[in-house]
C-alpha positions in Angstrom: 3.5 41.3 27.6 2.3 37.6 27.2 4.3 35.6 24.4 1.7 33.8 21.7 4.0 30.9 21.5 2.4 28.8 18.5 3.5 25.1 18.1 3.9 23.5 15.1 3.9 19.9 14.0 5.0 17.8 11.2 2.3 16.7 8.9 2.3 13.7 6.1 0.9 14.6 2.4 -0.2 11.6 0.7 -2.3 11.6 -2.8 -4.6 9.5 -4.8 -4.3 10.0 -8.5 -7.5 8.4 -9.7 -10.3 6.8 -7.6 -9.0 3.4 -7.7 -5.3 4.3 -7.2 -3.9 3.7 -4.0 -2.5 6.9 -1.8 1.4 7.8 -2.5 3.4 9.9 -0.1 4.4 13.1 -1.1 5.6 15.4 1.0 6.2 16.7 4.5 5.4 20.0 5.9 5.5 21.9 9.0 2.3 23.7 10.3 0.4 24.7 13.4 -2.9 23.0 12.4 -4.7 20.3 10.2 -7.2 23.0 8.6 -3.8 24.9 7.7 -1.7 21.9 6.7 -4.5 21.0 4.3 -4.5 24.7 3.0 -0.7 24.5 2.4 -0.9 20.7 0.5 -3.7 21.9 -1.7 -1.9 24.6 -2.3 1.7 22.9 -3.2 0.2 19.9 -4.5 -2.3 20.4 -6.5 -0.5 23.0 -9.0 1.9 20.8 -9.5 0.1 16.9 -10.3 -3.3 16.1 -10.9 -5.1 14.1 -7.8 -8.8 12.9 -6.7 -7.7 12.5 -3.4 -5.5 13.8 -0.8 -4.5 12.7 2.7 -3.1 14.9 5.3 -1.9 13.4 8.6 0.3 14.7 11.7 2.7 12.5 11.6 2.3 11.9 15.4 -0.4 9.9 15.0 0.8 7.2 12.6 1.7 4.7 14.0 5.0 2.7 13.2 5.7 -0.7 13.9 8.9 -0.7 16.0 12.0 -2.3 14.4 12.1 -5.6 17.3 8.1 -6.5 15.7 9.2 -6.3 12.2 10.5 -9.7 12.1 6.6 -10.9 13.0 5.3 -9.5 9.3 8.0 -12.2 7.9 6.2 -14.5 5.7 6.2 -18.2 6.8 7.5 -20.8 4.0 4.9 -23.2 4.0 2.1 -20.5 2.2 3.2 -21.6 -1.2 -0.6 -22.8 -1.8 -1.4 -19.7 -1.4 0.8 -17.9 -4.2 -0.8 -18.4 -8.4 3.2 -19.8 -8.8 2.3 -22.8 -6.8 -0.4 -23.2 -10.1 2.0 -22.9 -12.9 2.2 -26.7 -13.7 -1.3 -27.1 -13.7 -1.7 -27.2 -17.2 1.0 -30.1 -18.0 -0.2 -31.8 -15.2 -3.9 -32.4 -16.5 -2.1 -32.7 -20.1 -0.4 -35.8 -18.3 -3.8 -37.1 -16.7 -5.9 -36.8 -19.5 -3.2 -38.8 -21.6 -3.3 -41.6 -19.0 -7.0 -41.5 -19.3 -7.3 -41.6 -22.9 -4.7 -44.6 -23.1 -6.4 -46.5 -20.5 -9.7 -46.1 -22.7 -8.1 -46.6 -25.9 -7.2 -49.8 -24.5 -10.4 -51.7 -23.6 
């Protein structure tokens, strides 16, 4: 008698509530196939939240960055330019300039 030993893998849920939102994770679940995992998140997803969108991936093939490269995604500290904060005395600095300007005028 031959065994029909089925394998099944972990798979990620991940929704999108409207078409401009970005996907959330949601759950994980355990199934044999993508065709069934993506039965099994409709099903316990979609009676519970409304979505647009839903993403269903074995969680073998995401890929994770391993913890020794994480310190490469740290931000350098010379990017300020880069940030609006870097902006935020804009305003009293053309207030300044366009008080030089207008004594400088006001005295010719």
């Amino acid at each position: 008698m031959s065994e029909n030993k089925q394998t099944f893998s972990v798979y990620e849920v991940f929704s999108q509530k409207s078409p401009t939102a970005s996907f959330t994770h949601q759950f994980s679940l355990l199934a044999p196939n993508h065709e069934v995992a993506m039965t099994m998140a409709r099903e316990n997803f979609m009676r519970r939240e409304p979505a647009v969108n839903i993403w269903v991936v074995k969680r073998d093939d995401i890929y994770v960055l391993p913890p020794e490269e994480r310190p490469h995604l740290e931000r350098m500290d010379n990017k300020a330019y880069r940030e609006t904060k870097g902006y935020g005395d804009l305003q009293a600095k053309w207030r300044y300039h366009k008080e030089q300007y207008e004594r400088k005028n006001a005295a010719k």
